[in-house]
C-alpha positions in Angstrom: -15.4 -6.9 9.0 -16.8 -6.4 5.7 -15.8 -9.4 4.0 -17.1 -11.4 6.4 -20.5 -9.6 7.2 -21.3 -8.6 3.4 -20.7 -11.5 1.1 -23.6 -10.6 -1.2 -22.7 -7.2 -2.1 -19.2 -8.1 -4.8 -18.2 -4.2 -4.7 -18.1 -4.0 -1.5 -15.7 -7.6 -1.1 -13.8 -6.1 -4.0 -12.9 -2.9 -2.0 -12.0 -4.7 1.2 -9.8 -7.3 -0.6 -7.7 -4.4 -2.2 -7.8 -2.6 0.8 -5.8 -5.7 2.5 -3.4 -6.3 -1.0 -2.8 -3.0 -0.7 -1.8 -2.7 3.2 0.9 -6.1 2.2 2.3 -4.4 -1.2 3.0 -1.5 1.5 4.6 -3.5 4.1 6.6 -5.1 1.7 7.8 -2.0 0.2 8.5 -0.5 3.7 10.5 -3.5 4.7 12.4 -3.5 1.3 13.3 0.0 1.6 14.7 -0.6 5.5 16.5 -3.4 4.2 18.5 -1.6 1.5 18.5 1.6 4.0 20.5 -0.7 6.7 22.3 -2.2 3.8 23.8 1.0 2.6 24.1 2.5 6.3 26.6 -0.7 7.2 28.5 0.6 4.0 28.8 4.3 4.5 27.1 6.1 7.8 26.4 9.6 6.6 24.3 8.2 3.1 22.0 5.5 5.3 21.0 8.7 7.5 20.2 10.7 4.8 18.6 7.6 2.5 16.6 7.1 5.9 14.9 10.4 5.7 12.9 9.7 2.2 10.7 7.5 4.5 8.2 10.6 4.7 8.2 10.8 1.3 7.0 6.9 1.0 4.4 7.7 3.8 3.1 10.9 2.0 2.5 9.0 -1.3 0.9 5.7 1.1 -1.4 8.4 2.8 -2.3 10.1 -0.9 -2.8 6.2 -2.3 -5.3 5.7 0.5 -7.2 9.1 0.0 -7.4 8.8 -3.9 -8.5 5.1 -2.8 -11.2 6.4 -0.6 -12.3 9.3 -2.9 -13.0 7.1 -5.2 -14.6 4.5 -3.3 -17.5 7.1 -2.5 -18.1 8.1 -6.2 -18.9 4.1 -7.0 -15.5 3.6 -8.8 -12.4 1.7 -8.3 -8.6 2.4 -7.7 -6.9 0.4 -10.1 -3.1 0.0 -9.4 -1.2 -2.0 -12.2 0.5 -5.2 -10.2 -1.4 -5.0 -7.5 -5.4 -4.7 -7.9 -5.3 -8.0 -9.8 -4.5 -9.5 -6.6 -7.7 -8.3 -5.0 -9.8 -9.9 -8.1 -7.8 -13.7 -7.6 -9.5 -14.2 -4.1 
């Protein structure tokens, strides 16, 4: 909602277009990982099950992306990640 109800204020945009490059880099990279994850599970059982399990670890480090994002969000600053927040400044 915010980039179409505030198009005057440009931090605000800025936030809500990373917030939305950000959600797609982590779709891809959770679709990536159950790619190779079924990929090595066709090849040997017992590794895809365990490879399967550091898929808590990727959400712990999305949920701590997203609170570092936020905290600094609320002091007026931005969350610069290399490869991806240039994304948010093309559109």
């Amino acid at each position: 909602m915010p980039l179409l109800l505030e198009k005057n204020d440009a931090d605000l945009q800025w936030h809500a277009k990373h917030g939305l490059v950000l959600l797609a880099a982590e779709l891809l990279l959770l679709m990536g990982f159950a790619v190779v994850t079924s990929l090595v599970s066709l090849a040997t059982f017992g590794l895809g099950c365990a490879l399967s399990m550091f898929v808590i670890f990727i959400w712990v480090a999305i949920l701590g992306v997203h609170v570092v994002a936020i905290i600094k969000a609320m002091g007026g600053t931005r969350l610069i990640i290399p490869g991806i927040s240039e994304f948010a400044s093309r559109f």
